[in-house]
C-alpha positions in Angstrom: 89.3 -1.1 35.2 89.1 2.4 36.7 87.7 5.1 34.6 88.2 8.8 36.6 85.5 11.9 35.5 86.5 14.5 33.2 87.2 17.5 34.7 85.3 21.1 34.0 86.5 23.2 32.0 87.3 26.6 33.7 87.0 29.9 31.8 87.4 32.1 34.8 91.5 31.3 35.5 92.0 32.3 31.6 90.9 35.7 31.5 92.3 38.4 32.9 90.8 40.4 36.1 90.8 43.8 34.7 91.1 44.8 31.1 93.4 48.1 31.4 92.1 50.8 29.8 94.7 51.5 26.2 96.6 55.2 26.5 96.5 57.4 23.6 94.2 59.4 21.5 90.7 58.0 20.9 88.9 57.9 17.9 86.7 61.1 18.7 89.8 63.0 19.6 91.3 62.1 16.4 88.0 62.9 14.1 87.3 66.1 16.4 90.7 66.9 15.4 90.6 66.3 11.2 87.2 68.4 11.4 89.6 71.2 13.0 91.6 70.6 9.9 89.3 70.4 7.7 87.8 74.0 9.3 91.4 75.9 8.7 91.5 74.5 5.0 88.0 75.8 4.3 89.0 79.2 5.7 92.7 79.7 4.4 90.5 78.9 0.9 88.2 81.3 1.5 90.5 84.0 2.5 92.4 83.2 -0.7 89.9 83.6 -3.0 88.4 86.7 -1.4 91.8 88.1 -1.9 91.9 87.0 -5.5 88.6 88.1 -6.3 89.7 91.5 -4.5 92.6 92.3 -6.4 95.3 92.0 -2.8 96.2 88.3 -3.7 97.5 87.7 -7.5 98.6 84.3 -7.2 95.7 81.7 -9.0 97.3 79.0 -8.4 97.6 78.8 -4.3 94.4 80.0 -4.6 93.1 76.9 -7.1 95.4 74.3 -5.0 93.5 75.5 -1.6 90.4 75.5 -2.7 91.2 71.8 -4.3 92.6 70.7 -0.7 89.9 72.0 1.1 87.3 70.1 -1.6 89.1 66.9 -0.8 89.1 67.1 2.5 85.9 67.8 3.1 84.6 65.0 0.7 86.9 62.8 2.5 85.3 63.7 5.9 82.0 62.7 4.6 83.3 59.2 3.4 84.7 59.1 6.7 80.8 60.1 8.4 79.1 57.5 5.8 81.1 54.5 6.7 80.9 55.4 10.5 76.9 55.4 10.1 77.3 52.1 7.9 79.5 50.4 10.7 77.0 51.8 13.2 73.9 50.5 12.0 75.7 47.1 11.0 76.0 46.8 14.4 72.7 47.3 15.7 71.9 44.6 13.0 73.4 41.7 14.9 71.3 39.9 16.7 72.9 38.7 20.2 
């Protein structure tokens, strides 16, 4: 009876060469861009309300809905900052 060796497993013919880099927007781009957002909100609120307090702007309501947007937005940026710290120091958790 002949028993034959059991060959190696190879890792290197499985993976690719060169990982190609993705095209598109990064995440940076897209969070430099929601704090730009985030920016005009805060200002078009601010214009409205010195208007309204000013007597050259009479509608409350744009006013009160701006000033709402802009609080949500920026609330929503700082969710956004407190789970990036969170993910960020998960990973310096792990132990490799």
């Amino acid at each position: 009876m002949n028993v034959s060796g059991i060959d190696p497993i190879s890792i290197s013919g499985s993976l690719p060469a060169k990982v190609k880099e993705t095209q598109g927007t990064g995440f940076g781009e897209i969070f430099q861009e929601s704090i730009a957002a985030i920016s005009e909100k805060s200002q078009a609120a601010s214009v409205l309300s010195e208007g309204l307090v000013s007597g050259q702007h009479s509608n409350i309501h744009e006013t009160m809905i701006a000033m709402e947007e802009s609080s949500i937005s920026f609330r929503m940026l700082a969710k956004a900052q407190s789970k990036v710290i969170d993910a960020y120091k998960e990973l310096m958790r792990l132990q490799l």
